[in-house]
MIMAR-385133 format. One record per residue: x, y, z of N, C-alpha, C in turn. Coordinates in steps of 0.05 Angstrom, whole numbers, plus 32768, in hexadecimal, padded with zeros to 4 digits. Example, Ala and Ser with C-alpha at 12.3 -4.5 7.8 and 13.67 -1.06 7.14 Angstrom:
<nodes>
81087F8E809C80F67FA6809C81087FBE809C
81017FD3808E81117FEB808F81028001809D
</nodes>
This chain:
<nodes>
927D8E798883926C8E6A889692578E7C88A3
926A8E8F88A3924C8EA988BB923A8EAB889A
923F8EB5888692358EB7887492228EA4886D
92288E93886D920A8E77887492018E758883
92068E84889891F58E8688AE91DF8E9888AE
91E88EAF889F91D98EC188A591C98EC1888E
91D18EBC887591C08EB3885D91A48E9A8866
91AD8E898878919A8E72887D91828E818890
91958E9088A091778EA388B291668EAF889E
91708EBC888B915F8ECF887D914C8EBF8869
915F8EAD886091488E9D885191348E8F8861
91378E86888291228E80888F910D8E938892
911A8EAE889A91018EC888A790F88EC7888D
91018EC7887390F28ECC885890DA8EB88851
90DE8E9F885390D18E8A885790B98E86886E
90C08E90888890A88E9388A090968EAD8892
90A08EC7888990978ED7888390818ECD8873
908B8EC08857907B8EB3884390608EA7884E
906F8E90885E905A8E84886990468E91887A
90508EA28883903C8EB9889990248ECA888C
902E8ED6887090198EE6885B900F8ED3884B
90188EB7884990078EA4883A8FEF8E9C884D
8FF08E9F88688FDD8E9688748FCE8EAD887F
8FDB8EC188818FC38ED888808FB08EDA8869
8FC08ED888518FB18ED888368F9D8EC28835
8F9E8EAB883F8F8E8E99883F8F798E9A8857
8F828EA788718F6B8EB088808F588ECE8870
8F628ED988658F598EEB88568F448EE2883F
8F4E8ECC88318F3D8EC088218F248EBA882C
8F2E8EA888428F168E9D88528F038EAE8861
8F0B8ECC88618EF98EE188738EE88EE4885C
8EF28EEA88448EE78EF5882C8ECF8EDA8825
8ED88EBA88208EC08EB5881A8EA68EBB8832
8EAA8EAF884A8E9A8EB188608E888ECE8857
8E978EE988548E8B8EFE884F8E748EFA8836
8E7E8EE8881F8E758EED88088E5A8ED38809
8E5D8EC288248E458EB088288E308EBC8837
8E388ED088468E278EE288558E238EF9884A
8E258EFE88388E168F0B88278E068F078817
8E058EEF88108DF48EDE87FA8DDF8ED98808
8DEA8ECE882B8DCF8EC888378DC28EDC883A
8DCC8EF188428DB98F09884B8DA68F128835
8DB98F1188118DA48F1A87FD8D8A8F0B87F4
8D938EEF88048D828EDB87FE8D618EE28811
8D678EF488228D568EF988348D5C8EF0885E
8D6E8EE488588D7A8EE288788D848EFB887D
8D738F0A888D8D758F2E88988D838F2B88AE
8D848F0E88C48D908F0988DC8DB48F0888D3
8DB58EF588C18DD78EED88C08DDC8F0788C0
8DFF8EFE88CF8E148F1088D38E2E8F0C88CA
8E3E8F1888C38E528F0F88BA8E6A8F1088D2
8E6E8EF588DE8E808EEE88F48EA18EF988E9
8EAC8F0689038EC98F0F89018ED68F19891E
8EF28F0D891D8F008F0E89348F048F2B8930
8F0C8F36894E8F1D8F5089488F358F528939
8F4B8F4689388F5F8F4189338F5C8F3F890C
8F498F3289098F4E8F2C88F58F518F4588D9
8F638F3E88C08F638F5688AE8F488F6488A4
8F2F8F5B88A08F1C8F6288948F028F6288AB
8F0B8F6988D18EF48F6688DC8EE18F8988D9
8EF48F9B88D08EEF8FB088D08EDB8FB188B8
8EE68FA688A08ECA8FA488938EB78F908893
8EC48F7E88AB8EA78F7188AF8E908F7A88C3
8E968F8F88D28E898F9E88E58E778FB288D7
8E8B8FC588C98E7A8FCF88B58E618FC788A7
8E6E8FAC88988E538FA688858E358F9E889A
8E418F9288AF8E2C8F8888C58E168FA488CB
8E298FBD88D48E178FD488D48E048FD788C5
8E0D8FDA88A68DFC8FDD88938DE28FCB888D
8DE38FAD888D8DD68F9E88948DC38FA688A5
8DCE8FAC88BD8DB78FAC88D88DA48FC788CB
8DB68FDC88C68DA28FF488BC8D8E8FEC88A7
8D968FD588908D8E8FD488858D738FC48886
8D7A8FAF88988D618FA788A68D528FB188B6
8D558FD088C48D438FD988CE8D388FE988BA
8D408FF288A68D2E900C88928D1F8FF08889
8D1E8FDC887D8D138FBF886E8CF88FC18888
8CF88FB488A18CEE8FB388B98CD58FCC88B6
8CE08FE188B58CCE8FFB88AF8CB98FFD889E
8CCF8FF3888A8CBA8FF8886C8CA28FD3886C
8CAB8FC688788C9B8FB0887F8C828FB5888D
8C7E8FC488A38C768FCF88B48C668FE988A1
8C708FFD88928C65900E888E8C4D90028874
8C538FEC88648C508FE1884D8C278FCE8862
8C2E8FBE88758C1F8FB088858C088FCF8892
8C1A8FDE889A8BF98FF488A18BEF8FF98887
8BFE900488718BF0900C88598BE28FFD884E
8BE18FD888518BCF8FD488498BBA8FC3885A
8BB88FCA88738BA58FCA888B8B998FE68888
8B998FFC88878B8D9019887A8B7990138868
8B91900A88498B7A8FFF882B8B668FF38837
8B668FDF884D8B4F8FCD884F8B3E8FD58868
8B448FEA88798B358FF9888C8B2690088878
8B3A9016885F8B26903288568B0D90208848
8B11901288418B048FFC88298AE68FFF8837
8AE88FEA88538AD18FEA885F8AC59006886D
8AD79019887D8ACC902A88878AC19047887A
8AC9904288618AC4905688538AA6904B883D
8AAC903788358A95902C88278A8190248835
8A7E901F884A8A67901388578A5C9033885E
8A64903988638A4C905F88718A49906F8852
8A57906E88438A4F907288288A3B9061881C
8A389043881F8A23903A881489FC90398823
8A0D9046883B89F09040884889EC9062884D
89FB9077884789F7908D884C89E590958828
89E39087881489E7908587F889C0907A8802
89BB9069880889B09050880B899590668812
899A90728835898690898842898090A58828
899590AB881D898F90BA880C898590B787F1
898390A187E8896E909A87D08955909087D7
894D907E87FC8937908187FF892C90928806
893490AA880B892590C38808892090D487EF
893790D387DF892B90E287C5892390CF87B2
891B90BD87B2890B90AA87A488E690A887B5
88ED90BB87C488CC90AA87D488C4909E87E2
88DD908D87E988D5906E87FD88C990718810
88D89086881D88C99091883788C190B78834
88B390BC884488A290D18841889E90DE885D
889990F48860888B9100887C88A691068888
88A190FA88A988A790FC88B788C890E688BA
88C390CC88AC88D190C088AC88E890C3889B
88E090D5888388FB90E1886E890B90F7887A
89079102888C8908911A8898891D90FE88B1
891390EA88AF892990E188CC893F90CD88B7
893A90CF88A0895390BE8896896090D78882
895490E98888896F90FE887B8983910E888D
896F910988A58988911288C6899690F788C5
899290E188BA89AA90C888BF89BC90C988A9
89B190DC889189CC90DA888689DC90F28880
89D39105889889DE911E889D89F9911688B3
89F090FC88BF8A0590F788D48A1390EB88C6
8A1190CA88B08A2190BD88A68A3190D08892
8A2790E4888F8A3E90F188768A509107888D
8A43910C88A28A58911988B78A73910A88C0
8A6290EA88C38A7890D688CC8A8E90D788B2
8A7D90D088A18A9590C988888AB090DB8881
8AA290F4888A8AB0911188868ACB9113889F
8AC8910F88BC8AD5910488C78AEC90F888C8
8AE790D688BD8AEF90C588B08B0290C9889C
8AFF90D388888B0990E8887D8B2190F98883
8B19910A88908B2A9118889F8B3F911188AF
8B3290F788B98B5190E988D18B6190D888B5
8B5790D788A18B6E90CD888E8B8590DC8882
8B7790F6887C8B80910988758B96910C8886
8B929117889F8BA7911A88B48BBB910388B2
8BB690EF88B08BC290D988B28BE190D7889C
8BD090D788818BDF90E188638BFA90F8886F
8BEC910F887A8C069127887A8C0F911F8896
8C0A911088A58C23910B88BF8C3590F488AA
8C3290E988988C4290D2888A8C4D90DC8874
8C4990F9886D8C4D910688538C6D91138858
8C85910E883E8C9A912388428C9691358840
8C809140883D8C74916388388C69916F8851
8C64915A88658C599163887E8C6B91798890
8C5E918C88998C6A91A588A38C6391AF88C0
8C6091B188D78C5891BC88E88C5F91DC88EB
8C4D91F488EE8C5B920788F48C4C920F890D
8C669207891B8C73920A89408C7092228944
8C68923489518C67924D89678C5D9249897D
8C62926089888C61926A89A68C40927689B5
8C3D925989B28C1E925F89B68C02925F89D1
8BFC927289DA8BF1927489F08BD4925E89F4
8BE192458A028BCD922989FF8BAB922D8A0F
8BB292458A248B9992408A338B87924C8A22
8B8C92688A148B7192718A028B6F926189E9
8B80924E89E18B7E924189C38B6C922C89C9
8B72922089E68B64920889EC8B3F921489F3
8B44922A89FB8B2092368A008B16923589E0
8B24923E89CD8B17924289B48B16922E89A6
8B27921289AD8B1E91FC89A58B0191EE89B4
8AF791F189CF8AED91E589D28ACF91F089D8
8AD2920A89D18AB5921889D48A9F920F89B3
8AB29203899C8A9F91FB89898A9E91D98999
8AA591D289AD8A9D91B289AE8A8591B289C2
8A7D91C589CD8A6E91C489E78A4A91BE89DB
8A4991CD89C78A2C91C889B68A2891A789B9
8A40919E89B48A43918589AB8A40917289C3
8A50917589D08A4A917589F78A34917189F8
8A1E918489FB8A0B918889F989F1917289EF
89F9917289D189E9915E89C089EB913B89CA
89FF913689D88A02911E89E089F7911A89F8
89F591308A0989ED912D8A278A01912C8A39
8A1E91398A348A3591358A3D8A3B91468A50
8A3791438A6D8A4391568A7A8A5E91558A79
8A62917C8A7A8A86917B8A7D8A8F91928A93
8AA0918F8A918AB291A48A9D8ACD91A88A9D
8AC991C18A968AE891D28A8A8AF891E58A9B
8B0791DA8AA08B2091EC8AB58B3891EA8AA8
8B3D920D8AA18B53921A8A918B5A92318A9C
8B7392308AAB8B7B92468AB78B7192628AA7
8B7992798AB48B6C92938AAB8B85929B8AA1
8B9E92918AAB8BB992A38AA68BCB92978A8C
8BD192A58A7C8BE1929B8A648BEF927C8A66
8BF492708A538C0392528A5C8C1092548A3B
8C2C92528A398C32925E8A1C8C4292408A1C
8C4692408A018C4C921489F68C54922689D9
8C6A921789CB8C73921289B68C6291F989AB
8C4F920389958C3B91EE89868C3791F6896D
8C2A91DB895D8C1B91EE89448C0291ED8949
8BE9920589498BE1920F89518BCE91F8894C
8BC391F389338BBC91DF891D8BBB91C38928
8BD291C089318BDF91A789388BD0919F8951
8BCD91B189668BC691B5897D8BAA91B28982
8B9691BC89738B8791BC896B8B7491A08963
8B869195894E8B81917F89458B8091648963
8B99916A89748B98915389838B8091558994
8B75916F899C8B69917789B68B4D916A89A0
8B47916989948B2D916B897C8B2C91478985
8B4D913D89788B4A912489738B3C91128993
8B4E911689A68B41911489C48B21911989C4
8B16912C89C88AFD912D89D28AED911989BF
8AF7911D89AA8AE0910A89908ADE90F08996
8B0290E889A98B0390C789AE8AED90CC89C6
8AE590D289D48AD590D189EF8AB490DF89E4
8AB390E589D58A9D90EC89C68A8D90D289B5
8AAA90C289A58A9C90A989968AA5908A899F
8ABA909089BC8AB7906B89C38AB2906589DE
8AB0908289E88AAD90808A068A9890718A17
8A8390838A0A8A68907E8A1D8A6C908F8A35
8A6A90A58A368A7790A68A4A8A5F90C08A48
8A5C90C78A638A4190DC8A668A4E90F38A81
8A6A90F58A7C8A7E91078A888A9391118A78
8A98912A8A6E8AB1912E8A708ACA91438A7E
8ADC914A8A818AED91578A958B0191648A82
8B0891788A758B1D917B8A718B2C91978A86
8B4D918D8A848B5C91998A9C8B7391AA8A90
8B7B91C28A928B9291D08A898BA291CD8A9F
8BBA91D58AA28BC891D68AB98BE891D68AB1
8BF691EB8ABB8C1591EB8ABC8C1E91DA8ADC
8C3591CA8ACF8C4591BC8AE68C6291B58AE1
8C6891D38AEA8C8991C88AE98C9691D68AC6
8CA191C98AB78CA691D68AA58C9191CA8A8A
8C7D91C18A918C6D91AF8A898C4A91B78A87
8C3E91B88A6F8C2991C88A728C0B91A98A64
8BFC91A88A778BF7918C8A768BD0918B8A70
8BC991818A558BAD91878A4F8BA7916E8A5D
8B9591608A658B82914D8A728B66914E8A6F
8B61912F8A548B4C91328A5A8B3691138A60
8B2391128A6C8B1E90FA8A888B0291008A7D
8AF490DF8A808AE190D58A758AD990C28A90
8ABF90BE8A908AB890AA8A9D8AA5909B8A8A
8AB190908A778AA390778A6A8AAD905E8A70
8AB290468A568AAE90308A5C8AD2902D8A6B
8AE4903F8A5D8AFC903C8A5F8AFF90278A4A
8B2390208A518B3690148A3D8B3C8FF68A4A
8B368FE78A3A8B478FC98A488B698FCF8A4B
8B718FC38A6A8B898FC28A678B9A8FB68A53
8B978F9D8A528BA18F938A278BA58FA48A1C
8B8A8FBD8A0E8B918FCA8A038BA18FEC89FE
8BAC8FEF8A228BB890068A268BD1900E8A0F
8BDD8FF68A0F8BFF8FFB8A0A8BF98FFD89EC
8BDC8FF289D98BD98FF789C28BCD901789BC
8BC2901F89CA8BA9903789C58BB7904689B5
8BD3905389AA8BD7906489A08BDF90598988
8BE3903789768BF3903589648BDC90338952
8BE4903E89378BDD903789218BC590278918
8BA8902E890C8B97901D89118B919002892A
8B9A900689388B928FF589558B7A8FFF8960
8B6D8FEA89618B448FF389678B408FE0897F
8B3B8FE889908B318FD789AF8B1C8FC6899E
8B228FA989AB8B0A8F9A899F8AF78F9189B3
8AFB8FA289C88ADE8F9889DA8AD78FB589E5
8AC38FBB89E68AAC8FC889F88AAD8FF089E7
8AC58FEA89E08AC3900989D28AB4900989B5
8AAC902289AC8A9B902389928AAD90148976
8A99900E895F8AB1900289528AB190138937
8AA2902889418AAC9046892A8AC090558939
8AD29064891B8AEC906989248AFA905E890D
8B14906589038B2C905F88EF8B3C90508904
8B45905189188B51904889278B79905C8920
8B75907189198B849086890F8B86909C8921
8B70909F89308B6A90B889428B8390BC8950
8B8990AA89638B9B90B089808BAC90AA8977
8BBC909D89608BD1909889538BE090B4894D
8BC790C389448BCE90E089378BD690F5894D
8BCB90F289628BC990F989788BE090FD897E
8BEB90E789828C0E90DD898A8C1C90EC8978
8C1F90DF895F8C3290E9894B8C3391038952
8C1C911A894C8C119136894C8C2791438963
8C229136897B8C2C913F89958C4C91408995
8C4F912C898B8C70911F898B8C7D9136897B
8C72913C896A8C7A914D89538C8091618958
8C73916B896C8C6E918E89808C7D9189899E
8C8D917389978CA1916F89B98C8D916989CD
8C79915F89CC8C6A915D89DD8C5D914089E6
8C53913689F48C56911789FA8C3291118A06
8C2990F58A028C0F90F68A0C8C0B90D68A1B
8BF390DA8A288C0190BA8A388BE190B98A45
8BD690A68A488BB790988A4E8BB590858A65
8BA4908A8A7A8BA090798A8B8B8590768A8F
8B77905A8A8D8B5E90538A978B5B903C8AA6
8B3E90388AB38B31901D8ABF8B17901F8AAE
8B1890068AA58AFD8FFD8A968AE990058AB1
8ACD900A8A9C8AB690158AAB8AC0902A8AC3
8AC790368AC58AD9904F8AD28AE4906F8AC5
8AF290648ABB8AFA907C8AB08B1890828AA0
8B16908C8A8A8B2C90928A778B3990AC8A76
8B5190B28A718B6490CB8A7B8B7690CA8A68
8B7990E08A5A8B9690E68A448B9E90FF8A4D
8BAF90FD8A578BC091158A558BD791248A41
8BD4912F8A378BE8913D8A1F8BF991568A31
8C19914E8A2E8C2591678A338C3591708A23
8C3F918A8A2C8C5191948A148C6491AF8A23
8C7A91B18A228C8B91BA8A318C8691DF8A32
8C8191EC8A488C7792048A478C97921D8A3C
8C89922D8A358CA1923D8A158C9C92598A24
8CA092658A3C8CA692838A3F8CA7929D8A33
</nodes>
């Protein structure tokens, strides 16, 4: 009698057991298709679906997982969407800005060596295409830069570099230039060393990139540039009194071909201050713009002072 007793328990726990891994196995099933519909959706192009799972459940661990991968996967996708949409906003910037000053820089120089014009007046369309081939050259140049900040070959070489005399030797070839426009300026650069971890090159390039923006969209018939150490922080400033920046367009001024579409010039790649950024970022260093239309424009570039 105890013997059927105890035989009838076991064949029950054997039987609940059964029934217990039959219904895990069948919640298992059911994790697995759900998984295998949400994956179909996602390949289908649904980047949002997720693949839903309790904690508890046998397969939430790889359902968490695969969700990670997904999300990563939709941000490199996101990127390359993004990187794919500037590259071919570029093709169709270089298209026009490169062909149009080439065809009219082409245009002044065959009506001069053909004859068309003569004297005094060939003599003023070969200074116009001494400038449009300057512009083009430029132009040029901010692509170039552009190419090796996007390049895996791109390299910065960082040292320990004394900013107040680098910044005098950058800006004693711009003052001619100053000059030629009618630009008053003024330059205040301490006398005493100010030492920054930069590439020299790099440094160079942003301080270049700056004045040129206030040189070609400003209008501006002032300029100010400021050296100055504050704190652990060594801070270039440089201040325009031209048309300034629409507020609209503050929070854009540094991205990727973004061109103010009111009151600023509409020469330019719209690459300049983009490079600017990147350039700076690159050298631990950070840059940040404040203006009032018809008032006055201000960038400041800093970069952490190196002992």
């Amino acid at each position: 009698m105890i013997l059927n007793i105890i035989f009838g328990v076991l064949f029950f726990l054997a039987f609940l057991c059964a029934m217990i891994c039959m219904g895990k196995l069948l919640g298992v099933k059911r994790q697995l298709q759900d998984m295998t519909e949400a994956l179909n959706d996602i390949e289908a192009g649904n980047g949002n679906r997720r693949i839903l799972a309790v904690g508890n459940e046998l397969t939430a661990d790889l359902s968490y997982k695969m969700n990670e991968i997904v999300t990563r996967y939709e941000e490199q996708l996101s990127g390359l969407r993004a990187a794919d949409e500037t590259n071919r906003r570029l093709m169709t910037s270089l298209s026009h800005d490169v062909r149009t000053p080439l065809t009219t820089l082409i245009g002044y120089l065959d009506a001069a060596h053909r004859g068309v014009v003569t004297g005094k007046e060939r003599e003023e369309y070969l200074e116009i295409a001494r400038h449009k081939a300057h512009d083009l050259k430029d132009y040029i140049d901010m692509l170039f830069d552009w190419f090796r900040l996007n390049s895996s070959e791109f390299f910065l070489s960082i040292e320990r570099a004394e900013l107040a005399e680098l910044t005098r030797n950058v800006l004693k070839d711009w003052i001619p230039i100053f000059e030629e426009n009618h630009l008053d300026y003024e330059i205040d650069i301490p006398e005493r060393p100010l030492f920054a971890k930069v590439d020299p090159d790099g440094y160079a390039r942003i301080l270049n990139n700056l004045v040129q923006n206030v040189i070609t969209h400003s209008r501006a018939t002032q300029i100010k540039i400021e050296m100055e150490q504050k704190e652990k922080k060594i801070e270039i400033r440089i201040t325009d009194n031209g048309i300034g920046i629409e507020k609209a367009d503050l929070p854009h001024i540094f991205e990727r071909l973004y061109k103010c579409d009111k009151g600023r010039s509409d020469k330019g790649s719209g690459l300049g201050l983009s490079i600017v950024r990147e350039m700076a970022e690159k050298m631990d260093g950070t840059i940040r713009v404040q203006s009032e239309p018809n008032l006055y424009t201000a960038f400041t570039v800093c970069f952490p002072v190196k002992n």
